[in-house]
C-alpha positions in Angstrom: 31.8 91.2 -178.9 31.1 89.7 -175.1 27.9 88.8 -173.8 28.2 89.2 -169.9 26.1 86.3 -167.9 25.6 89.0 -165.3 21.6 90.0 -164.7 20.6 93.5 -164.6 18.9 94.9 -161.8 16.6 97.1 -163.2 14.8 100.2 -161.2 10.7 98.2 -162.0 12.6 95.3 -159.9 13.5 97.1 -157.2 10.5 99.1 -156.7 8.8 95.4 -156.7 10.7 94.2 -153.9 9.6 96.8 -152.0 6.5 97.0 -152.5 6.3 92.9 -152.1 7.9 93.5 -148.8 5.9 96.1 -147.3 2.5 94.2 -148.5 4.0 91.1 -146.5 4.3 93.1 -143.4 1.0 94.5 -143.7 -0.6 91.5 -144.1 1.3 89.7 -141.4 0.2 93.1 -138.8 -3.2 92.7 -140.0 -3.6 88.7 -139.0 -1.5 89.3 -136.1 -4.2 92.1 -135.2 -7.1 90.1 -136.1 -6.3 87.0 -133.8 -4.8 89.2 -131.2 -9.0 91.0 -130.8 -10.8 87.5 -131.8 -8.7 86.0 -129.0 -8.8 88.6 -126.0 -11.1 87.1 -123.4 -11.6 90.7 -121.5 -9.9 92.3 -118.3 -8.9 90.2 -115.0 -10.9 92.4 -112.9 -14.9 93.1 -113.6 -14.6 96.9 -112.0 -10.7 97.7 -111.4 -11.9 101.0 -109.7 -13.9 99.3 -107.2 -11.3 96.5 -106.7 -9.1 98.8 -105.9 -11.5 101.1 -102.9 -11.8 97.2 -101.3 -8.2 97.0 -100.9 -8.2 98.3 -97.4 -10.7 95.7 -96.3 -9.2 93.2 -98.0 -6.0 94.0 -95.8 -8.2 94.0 -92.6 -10.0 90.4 -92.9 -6.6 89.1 -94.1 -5.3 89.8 -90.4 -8.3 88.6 -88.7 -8.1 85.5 -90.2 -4.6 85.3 -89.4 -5.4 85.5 -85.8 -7.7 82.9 -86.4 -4.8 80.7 -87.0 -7.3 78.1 -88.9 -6.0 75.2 -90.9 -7.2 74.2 -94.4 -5.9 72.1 -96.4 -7.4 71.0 -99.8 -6.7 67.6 -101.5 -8.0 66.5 -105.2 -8.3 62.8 -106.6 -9.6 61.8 -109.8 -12.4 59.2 -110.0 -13.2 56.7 -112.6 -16.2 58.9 -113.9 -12.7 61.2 -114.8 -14.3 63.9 -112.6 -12.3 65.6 -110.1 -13.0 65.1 -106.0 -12.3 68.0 -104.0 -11.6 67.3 -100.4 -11.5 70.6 -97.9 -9.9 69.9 -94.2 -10.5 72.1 -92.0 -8.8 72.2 -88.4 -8.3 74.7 -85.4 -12.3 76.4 -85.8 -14.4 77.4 -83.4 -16.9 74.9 -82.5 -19.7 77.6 -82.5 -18.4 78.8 -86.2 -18.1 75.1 -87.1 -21.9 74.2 -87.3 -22.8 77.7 -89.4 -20.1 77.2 -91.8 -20.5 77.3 -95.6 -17.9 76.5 -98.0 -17.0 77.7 -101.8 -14.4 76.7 -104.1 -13.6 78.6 -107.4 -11.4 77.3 -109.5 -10.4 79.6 -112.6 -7.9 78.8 -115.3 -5.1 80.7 -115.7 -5.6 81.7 -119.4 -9.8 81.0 -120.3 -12.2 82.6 -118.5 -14.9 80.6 -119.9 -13.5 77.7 -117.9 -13.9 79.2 -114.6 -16.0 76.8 -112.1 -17.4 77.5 -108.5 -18.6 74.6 -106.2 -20.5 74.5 -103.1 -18.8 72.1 -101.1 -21.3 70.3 -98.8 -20.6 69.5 -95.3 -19.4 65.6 -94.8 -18.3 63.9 -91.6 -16.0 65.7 -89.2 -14.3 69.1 -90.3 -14.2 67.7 -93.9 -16.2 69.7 -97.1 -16.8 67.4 -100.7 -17.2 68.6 -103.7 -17.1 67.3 -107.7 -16.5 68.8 -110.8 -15.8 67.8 -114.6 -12.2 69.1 -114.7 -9.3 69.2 -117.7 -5.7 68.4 -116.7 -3.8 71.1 -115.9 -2.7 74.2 -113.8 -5.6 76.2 -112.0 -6.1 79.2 -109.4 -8.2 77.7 -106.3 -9.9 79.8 -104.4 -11.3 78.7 -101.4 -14.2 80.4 -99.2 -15.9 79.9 -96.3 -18.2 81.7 -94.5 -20.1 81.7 -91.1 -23.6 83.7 -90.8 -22.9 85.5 -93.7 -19.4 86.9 -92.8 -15.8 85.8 -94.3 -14.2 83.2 -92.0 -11.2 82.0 -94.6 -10.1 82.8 -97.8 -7.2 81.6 -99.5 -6.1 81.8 -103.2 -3.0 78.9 -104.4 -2.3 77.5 -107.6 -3.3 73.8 -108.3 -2.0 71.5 -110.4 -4.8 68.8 -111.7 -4.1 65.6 -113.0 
C-alpha cells in the first residue's frame, strides 16, 4: 500500500475560504465607508443654487474691473514670530476710489475647510495694504477683495504657495 503526501481539499475548506474572503471585503468596505463620512468636510459651495443665479453678475463686474485695468500684486514674507506678512500693491486706481478703499484677503486651503482665514488688510503708506496671520507651510487659494463705498472694485482668486 502507498500513502500519497498530497493534501485533500475538502468541500468545509472551500466553503471557508470563501466565506474568509468575503468577510475581508466587507470589513475593508465598511472602514473604507466609515473614514470616507468621518472625514468629508461638506460641499465647496454654501448654496450651489444661489451660486449659480450670481453667475451673470459675476460675469458683469469681472469686465468692469477689467476696464479698470488696476494692478495688484500680492507679496508674502515670513517673520521671526513664524507668522506670515501679507503685502497688497496696488497701482493704476483712481485717486477718488483710492482714499475709500477697503481691503480683504481670504485665504482657504485647498483640502480643510476649518483652515480657512480672512484678514482685513489695513491701509499703510502709499498704495500698499498689511496684513498678518499665523499660517502653516503650504499651498493656498488667495482671494483678494477690495471695495470702495461699499461696491466691488477688485477681486482676484490665485493659488499661493507659503513657505
Amino acid at each position: 500500500m502507498q500513502h500519497s503526501n498530497e493534501a485533500r481539499v475538502s468541500g468545509r475548506f472551500v466553503l471557508s475560504l470563501l466565506v474568509a474572503f468575503f468577510v475581508a471585503i466587507a470589513a475593508v468596505n465598511v472602514t473604507m465607508a466609515t473614514l470616507a463620512i468621518k472625514t468629508f468636510r461638506g460641499l465647496e459651495a454654501d448654496n450651489p443654487y444661489k451660486a449659480g443665479l450670481e453667475f451673470s453678475s459675476e460675469i458683469a463686474a469681472a469686465k468692469l474691473q477689467q476696464a479698470r485695468n488696476m494692478d495688484v500684486e500680492l507679496t508674502t514674507k515670513r517673520l521671526i514670530s513664524q507668522e506670515v506678512q501679507f503685502g497688497l500693491v496696488i497701482r493704476n486706481v483712481d485717486p477718488a476710489t483710492k482714499r475709500q478703499l477697503s481691503a480683504r484677503l481670504e485665504l482657504r486651503h485647498p483640502a480643510d475647510k476649518h483652515r480657512d482665514i480672512t484678514l482685513t488688510l489695513r491701509p499703510e503708506q502709499g498704495d500698499v495694504f498689511l496684513g498678518v496671520a499665523k499660517l502653516q507651510p503650504g499651498q493656498w487659494i488667495a482671494r483678494i477683495s477690495l471695495d470702495a463705498a461699499g461696491e466691488r472694485i477688485f477681486r482676484s482668486v490665485n493659488r499661493l504657495t507659503i513657505e
